[in-house]
N, C-alpha and C positions, 0 to 999 in steps of 0.2 A: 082592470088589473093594472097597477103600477107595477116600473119595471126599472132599474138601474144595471148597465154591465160596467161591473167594480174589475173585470178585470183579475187574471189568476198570480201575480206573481204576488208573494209574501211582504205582509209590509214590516219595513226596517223603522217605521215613527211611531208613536203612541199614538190614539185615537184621541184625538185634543179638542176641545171646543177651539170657536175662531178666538178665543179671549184667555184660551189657557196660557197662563208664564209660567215658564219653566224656571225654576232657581239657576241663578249663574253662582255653579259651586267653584270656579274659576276665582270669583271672588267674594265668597263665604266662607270660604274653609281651605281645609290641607288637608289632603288624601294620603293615608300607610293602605302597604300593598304589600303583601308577605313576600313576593315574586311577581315579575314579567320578563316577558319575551320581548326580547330591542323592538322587533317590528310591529307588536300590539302592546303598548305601551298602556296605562290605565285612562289617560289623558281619552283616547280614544272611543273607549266608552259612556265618555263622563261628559263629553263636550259636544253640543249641538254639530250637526256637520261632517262629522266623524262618522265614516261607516264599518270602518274595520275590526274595531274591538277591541276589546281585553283578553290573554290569555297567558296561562301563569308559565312559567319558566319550567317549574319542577311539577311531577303528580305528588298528588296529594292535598289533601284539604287547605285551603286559601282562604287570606282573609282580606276584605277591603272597607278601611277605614278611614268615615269621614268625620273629621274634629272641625266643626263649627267655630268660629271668630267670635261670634255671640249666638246664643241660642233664638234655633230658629222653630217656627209655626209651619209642621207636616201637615198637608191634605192631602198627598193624592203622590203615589210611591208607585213608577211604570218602570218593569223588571222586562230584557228582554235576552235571551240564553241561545245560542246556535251551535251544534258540531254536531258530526256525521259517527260520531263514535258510539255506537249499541251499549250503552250501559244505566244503571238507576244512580242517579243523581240526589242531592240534597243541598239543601240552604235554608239557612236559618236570618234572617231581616229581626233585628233587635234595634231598640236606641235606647240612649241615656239621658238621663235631666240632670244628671249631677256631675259633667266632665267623666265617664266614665266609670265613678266610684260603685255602681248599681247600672243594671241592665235591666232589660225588660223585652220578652220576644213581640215582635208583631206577627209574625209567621215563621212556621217550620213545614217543610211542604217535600216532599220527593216524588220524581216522577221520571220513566222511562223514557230516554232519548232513543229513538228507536229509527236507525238509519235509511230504512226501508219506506217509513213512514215520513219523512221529513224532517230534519233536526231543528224545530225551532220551537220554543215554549216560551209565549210573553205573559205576563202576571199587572194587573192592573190594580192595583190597593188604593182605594178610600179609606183615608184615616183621619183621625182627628188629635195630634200630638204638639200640642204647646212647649216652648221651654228646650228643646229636641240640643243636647252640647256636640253629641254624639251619635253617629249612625252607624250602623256594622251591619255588613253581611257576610255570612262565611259559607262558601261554600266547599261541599264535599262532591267532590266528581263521579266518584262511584264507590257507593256502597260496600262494594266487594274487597276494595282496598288493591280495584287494577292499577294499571299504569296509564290510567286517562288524565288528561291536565283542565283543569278549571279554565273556563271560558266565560267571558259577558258579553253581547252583540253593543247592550246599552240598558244605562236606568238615567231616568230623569226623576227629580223631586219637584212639588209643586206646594 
């Protein structure tokens, strides 16, 4: 029998080949953020290094949007979600090829944050999106229309 101890604490990186690059959206794009909090700023979930995250100012549905310099070639979209708040959550992962004019979902997904259980959901997309102007995710923090505020740990594009 083979045997590896990986160790129980949650990991905060994407599961990456030794060769995976990650896009530097630092300098590919400009990020719109409907809201943040001074101290989780969007930068933070966006930028390698960064562990604190994004999380919105105000409740209620957020959006984060990234505008491409030139249209970029999507493979591989690592989503990671953290907060201690008991509620059903949604996001919706869309892009556009034409600056925005048309959209197109890649995913629409909801799922219980469940405080008891651990708050973290990471989401790992293989895709295949040529041409990408524009990137959107929006999320809905709870369903119910509480007073929970949108949060991101981190997403990386590849």
């Amino acid at each position: 029998m083979r045997k590896r101890v990986i160790g129980s604490s949650p990991q905060t990186a994407p599961h990456a080949a030794a060769n995976q690059s990650w896009l530097d959206l630092e300098g590919v794009a400009t990020v719109e953020v409907t809201s943040e909090e001074k101290e989780f700023p969007i930068e933070s979930a966006l930028l390698a290094g960064d562990q604190k995250g994004w999380r919105a100012a105000v409740p209620g549905p957020q959006t984060i949007r990234m505008l491409f310099d030139r249209p970029q070639r999507l493979t591989r979209i690592w989503l990671s979600f953290e907060d201690a708040t008991t509620r059903t959550q949604e996001f919706v992962l869309r892009y556009s090829a034409d600056a925005g004019a048309s959209f197109r979902d890649i995913v629409r997904q909801q799922w219980n944050f469940n405080a008891a259980d651990g708050a973290r959901e990471m989401e790992d997309y293989s895709v295949e999106l040529p041409n990408v102007t524009v990137l959107e995710l929006v999320i809905v923090p709870d369903i119910s229309k509480g007073p929970a505020r949108a949060s991101l740990l981190s997403l990386r594009l590849a």
